[in-house]
DOKE-974499 format. One record per residue (C-alpha): x, y, z; residue in three letters. Coordinates in steps of 0.05 Angstrom, whole numbers, plus 32768, in hexadecimal, padded with zeros to 4 digits. Each point is the difference from the previous one (the first is absolute). Layout:
# DOKE-974499
@X:X, Y:Y, Z:Z, residu:Ala
...
//
This chain:
# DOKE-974499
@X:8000, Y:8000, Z:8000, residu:Unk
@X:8017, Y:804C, Z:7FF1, residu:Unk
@X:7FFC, Y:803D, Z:801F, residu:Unk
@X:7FC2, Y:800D, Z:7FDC, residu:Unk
@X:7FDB, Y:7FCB, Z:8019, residu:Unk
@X:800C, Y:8011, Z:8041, residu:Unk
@X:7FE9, Y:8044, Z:7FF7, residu:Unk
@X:7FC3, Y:7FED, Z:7FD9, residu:Unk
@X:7FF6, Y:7FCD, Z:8039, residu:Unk
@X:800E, Y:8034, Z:8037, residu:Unk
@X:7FCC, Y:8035, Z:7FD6, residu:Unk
@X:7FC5, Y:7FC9, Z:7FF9, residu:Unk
@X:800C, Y:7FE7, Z:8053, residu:Unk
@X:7FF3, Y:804D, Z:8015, residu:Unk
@X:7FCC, Y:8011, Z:7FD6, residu:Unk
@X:7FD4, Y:7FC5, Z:8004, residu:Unk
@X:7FD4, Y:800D, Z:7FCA, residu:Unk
@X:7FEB, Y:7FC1, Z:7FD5, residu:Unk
@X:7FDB, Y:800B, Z:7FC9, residu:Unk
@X:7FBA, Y:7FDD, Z:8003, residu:Unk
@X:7FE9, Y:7FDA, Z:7FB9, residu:Unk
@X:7FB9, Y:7FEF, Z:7FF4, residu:Unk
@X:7FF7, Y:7FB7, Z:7FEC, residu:Unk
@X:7FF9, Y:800B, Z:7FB3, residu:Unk
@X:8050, Y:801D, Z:8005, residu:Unk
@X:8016, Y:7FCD, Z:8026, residu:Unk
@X:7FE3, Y:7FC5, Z:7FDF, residu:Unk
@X:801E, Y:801F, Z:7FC1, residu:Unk
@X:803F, Y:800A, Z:8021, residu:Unk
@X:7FFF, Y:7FB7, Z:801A, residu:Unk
@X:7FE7, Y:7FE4, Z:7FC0, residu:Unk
@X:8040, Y:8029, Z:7FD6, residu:Unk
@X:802E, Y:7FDF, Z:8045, residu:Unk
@X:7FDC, Y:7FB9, Z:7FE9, residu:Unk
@X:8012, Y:800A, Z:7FB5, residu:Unk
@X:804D, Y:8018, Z:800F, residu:Unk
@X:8008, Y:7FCF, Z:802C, residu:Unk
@X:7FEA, Y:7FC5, Z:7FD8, residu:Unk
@X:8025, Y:8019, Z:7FC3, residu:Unk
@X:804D, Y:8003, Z:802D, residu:Unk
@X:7FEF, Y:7FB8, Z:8014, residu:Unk
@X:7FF5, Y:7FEF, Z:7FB9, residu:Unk
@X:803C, Y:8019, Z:7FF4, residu:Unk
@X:8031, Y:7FE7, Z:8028, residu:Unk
@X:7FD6, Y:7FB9, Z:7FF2, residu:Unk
@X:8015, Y:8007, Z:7FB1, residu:Unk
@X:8048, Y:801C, Z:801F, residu:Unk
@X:8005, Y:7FC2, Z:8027, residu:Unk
@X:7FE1, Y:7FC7, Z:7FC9, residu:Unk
@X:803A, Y:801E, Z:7FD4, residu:Unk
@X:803F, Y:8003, Z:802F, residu:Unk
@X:7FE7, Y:7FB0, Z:800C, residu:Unk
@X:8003, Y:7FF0, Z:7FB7, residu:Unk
@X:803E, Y:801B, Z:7FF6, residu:Unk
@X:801C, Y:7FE0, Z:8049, residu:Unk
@X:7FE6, Y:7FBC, Z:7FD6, residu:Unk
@X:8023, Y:8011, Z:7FC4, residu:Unk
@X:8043, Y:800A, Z:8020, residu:Unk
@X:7FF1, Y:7FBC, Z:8027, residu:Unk
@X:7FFA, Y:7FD6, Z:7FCA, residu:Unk
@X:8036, Y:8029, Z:7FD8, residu:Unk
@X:802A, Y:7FF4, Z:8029, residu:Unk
@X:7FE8, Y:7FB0, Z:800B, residu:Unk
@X:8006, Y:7FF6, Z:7FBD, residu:Unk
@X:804A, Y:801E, Z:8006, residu:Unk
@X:8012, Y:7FD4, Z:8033, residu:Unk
@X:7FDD, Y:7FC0, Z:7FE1, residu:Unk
@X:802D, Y:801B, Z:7FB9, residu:Unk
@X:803F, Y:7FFC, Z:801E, residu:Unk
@X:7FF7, Y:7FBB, Z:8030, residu:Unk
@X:7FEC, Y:7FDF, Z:7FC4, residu:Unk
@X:8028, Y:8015, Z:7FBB, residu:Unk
@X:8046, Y:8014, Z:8033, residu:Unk
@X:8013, Y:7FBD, Z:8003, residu:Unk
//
């Protein structure tokens, strides 16, 4: 955290004010929260299906390496 977050921090502790939504707002505000949400975990689930393909690739890479060399060294 900065300096400006503790100010900003400091500012919204002494003033106290909150500012009050009616239910339409914050349904909308929770429904766009919903929407980003679901789309970062989408995300990072097509961020993680690809790092595992490519993890499998290099596996049997280097497998098939390995099995190369055992059986044509000789």
């Amino acid at each position: 955290m900065g300096k400006d977050s503790v100010v900003i921090l400091q500012d919204a502790m002494e003033n106290g004010k909150r500012k009050k939504l009616d239910e339409v707002e914050a349904k909308e505000r929770f429904e766009k929260f919903s929407i980003v949400k679901r789309e970062i975990r989408e995300r990072k689930m097509r961020r993680d299906k690809a790092m595992d393909m490519v993890a499998m690739l290099v596996a049997f890479a280097v497998f098939a390496l390995l099995f190369w060399f055992m059986a044509f060294a000789v």
